[in-house]
N, C-alpha and C positions, 0 to 999 in steps of 0.2 A: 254059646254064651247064655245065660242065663238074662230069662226077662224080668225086668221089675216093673212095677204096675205104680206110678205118683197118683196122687188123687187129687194133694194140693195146692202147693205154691212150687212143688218141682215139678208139676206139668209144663211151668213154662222151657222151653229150652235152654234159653239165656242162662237163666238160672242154673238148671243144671251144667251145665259146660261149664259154669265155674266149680260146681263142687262134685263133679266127675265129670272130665275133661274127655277121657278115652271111652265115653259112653254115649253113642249116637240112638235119636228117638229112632222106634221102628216104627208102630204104630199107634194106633189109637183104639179102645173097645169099651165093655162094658161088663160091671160087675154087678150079676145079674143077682136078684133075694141078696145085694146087700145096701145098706142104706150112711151114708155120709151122714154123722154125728159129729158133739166134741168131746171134749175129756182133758182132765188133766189142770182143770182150772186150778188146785190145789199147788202144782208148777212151778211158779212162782214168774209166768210171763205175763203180757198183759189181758188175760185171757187164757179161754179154753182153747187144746188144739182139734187141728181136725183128727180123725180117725173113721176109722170103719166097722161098721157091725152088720152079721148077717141079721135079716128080718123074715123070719119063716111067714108072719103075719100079713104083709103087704105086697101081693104079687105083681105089683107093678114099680116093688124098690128096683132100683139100679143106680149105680156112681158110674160117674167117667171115668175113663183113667187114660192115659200114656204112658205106652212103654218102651221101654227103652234094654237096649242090650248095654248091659253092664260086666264090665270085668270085672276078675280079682280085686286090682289094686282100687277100683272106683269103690267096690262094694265096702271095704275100708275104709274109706272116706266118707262114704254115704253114714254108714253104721258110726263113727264118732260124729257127724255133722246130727243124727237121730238120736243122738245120745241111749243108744243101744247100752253102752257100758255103765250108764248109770242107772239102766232099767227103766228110762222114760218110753221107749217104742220095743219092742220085740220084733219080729220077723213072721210069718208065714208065709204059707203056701197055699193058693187054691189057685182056682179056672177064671181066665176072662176070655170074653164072647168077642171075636174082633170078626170084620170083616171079611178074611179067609179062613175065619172059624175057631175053636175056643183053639188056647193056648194056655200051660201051664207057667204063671206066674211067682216070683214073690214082692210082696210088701210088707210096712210099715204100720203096725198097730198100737195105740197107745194099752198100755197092761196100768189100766187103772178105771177106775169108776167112771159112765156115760154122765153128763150131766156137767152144768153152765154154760156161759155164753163167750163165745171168740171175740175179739176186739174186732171194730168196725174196720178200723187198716186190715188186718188180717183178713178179713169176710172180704175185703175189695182186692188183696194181694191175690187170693186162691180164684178170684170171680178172673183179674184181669189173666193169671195165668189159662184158664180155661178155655177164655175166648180166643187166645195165643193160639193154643194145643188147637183148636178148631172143633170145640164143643156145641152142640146144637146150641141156636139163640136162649128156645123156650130153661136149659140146664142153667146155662150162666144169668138167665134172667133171676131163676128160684135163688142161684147164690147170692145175687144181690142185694135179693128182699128180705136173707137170712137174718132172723133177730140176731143184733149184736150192741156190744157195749161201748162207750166213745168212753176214751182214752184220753188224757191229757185236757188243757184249757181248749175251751168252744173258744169260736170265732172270735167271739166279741171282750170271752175273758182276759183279763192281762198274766203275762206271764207268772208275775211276782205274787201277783193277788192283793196288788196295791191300788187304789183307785184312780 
């Protein structure tokens, strides 16, 4: 079966099992010279998504990931749930480094410009799935402190913006 590599908010299990059901996590590793970015603020979500870029320049990039053995009919689901069809993520291929050794992957990249900032929900969505997956502390600490944009009325604002 073919492995896919989440970086995301599908690292969490949960998550995935709802939106590929017949795709059980294998493991866990690393994608080594590449670096967790966002993209796609243009989108029209509340924010940038995540993605992944390789980084020739920083020998100590690496992303987490979880993979998961995915079927056919998941990979289908997964690809309309990435919005493959409307050209928001593409597919590749490359190597992650796991624990019995690298393994030939695919994932989810956005095919549009690096650049803006993810929503604060999002940056805590992708931090709390990581901790899930069983990502080092010091990984999901970096996610947390990730600049990001608040979304919606602060605490204090009222819904209406009446006073």
């Amino acid at each position: 079966m073919p492995l896919y590599a989440a970086y995301a908010s599908n690292m969490d299990p949960a998550q995935m099992l709802q939106r590929a059901p017949h795709s059980p996590m294998a493991s866990t590793g690393w994608l080594y010279g590449w670096r967790l970015t966002f993209a796609g603020d243009d989108l029209g979500w509340e924010g940038s998504l995540a993605t992944v870029t390789e980084d020739r320049d920083d020998p100590e990039a690496k992303v987490f990931v979880v993979l998961y053995d995915v079927p056919t009919e998941d990979q289908a689901n997964l690809d309309r749930w990435e919005g493959t069809e409307l050209g928001v993520h593409r597919k590749i291929r490359t190597r992650v480094t796991t624990a019995d050794g690298p393994v030939m992957v695919w994932l989810y990249v956005i095919d549009g410009y690096e650049g803006g900032l993810p929503s604060a929900r999002y940056i805590g969505m992708i931090a709390d799935a990581a901790e899930v997956a069983g990502a080092p502390a010091e990984y999901v600490r970096r996610l947390r402190l990730h600049e990001a944009r608040n979304v919606g009325p602060g605490p204090e604002e009222p819904m209406d913006n009446q006073p």
